[in-house]
C-alpha positions, -999 to 999 in steps of 0.1 A, spaced: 0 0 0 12 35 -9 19 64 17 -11 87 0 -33 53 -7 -30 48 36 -36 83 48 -67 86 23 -82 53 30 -76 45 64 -107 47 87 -113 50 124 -131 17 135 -158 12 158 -164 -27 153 -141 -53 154 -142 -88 154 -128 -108 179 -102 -126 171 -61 -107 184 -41 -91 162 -9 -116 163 12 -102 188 44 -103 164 20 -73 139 16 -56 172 52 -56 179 63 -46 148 37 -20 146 45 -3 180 76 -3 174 79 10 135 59 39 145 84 51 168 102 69 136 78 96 147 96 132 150 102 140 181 123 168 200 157 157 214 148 122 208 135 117 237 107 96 224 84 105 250 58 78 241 46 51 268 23 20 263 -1 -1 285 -17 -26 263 -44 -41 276 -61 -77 264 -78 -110 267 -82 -111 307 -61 -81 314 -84 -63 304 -108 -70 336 -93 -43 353 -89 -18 327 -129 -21 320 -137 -22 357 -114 12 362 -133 27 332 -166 20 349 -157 36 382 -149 65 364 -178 70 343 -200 68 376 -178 94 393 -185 117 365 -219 107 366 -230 93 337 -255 71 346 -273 99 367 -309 107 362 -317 73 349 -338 45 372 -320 13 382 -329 -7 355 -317 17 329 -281 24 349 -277 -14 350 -283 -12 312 -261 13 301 -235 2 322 -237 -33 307 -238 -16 277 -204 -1 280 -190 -31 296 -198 -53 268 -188 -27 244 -150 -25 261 -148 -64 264 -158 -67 221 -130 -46 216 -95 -71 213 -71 -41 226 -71 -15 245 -37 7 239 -33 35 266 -10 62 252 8 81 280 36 106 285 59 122 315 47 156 324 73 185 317 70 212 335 83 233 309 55 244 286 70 246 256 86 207 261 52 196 270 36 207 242 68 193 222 61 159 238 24 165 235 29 166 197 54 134 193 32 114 212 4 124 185 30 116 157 34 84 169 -1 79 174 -6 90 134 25 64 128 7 38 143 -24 41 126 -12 44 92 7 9 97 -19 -10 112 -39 3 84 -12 -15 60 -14 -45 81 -52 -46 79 -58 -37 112 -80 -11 128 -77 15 153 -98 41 171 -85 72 186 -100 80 214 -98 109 240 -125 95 266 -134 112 298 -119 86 320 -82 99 303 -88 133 327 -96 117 355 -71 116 381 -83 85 400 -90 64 369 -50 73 364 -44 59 398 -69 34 394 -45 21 369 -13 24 386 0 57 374 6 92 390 -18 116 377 6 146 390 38 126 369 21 117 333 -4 128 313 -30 98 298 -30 108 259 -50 84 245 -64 53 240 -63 36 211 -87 8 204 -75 -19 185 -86 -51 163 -91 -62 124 -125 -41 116 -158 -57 112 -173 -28 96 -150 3 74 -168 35 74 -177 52 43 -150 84 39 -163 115 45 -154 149 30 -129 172 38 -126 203 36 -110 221 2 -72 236 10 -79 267 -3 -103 273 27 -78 266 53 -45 278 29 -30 315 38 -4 316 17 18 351 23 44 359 -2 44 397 -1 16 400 -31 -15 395 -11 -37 423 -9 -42 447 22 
């Protein structure tokens, strides 16, 4: 598959089937997107990959989070039994769970450095699995800004920031693409002959 043929064909996926991507694609896929760009080479990505039964406490974290926010507020008991089942079920379909997370810098400007290689390698990833026939969400839930759910999990809210999570399997279902926008709306070109 071509560079141009994966960026305008991939698809975020939000059905999978069940069966694991082989663990030697997701080696080779974490680890070929780390030719991301990123600032002093620090390569300030981190991964918690989550699966099969590990991923009992990732869903049951998830869960205490969403009812600390409260999202299953103003419903009866039946229905918050639902929805949470719902969500439950919807975690467990999903083969992997990929938390993306990053030191915290107290330096602005390296933060928002690391902020952007993290999303590079993010992007990387992505565009890989897409070669390799596998899907991925990327998702910036709730739970992610959260401090508990971050200790919940084992990691120090005040230390790293939760980037994502990316969800993970070979899709059931590819969404149809949708537009985008035409460059010469977003463009500003400047070359000293624009008009005042």
């Amino acid at each position: 598959m071509e560079l141009l043929e994966a960026i305008q064909s991939r698809r975020s996926i939000h059905e999978y089937k069940r069966n694991l991507v082989e663990a030697k694609t997701m080696e080779y896929l974490f680890s070929e997107a780390a030719w991301a760009p990123n600032h002093r080479m620090k390569e300030p990505w981190n991964i918690r990959l989550y699966q099969e039964n590990g991923k009992k406490s990732y869903v049951e974290s998830v869960l205490r989070s969403y009812r600390r926010q409260g999202f299953f507020e103003g419903y009866d008991q039946d229905k918050q039994t639902r929805l949470e089942q719902g969500i439950e079920d919807f975690l467990w379909n999903i083969p992997h769970h990929a938390l993306i997370y990053m030191e915290k810098d107290e330096d602005q400007r390296k933060y928002e450095e690391d902020y952007a290689a993290v999303c590079a390698y993010i992007q990387n990833f992505q565009l890989l699995a897409w070669q390799e026939h596998v899907g991925v969400l990327w998702t910036t839930s709730p739970y992610l800004h959260d401090p508990q759910f971050a200790e919940d999990i084992g990691l120090d809210p005040k230390v790293y920031k939760l980037v994502s999570v990316l969800q993970i399997g070979y899709p059931k279902r590819i969404p149809v693409p949708k537009r985008r926008t035409p460059i010469h709306k977003k463009l500003h070109i400047f070359d000293g002959n624009e008009k005042s």
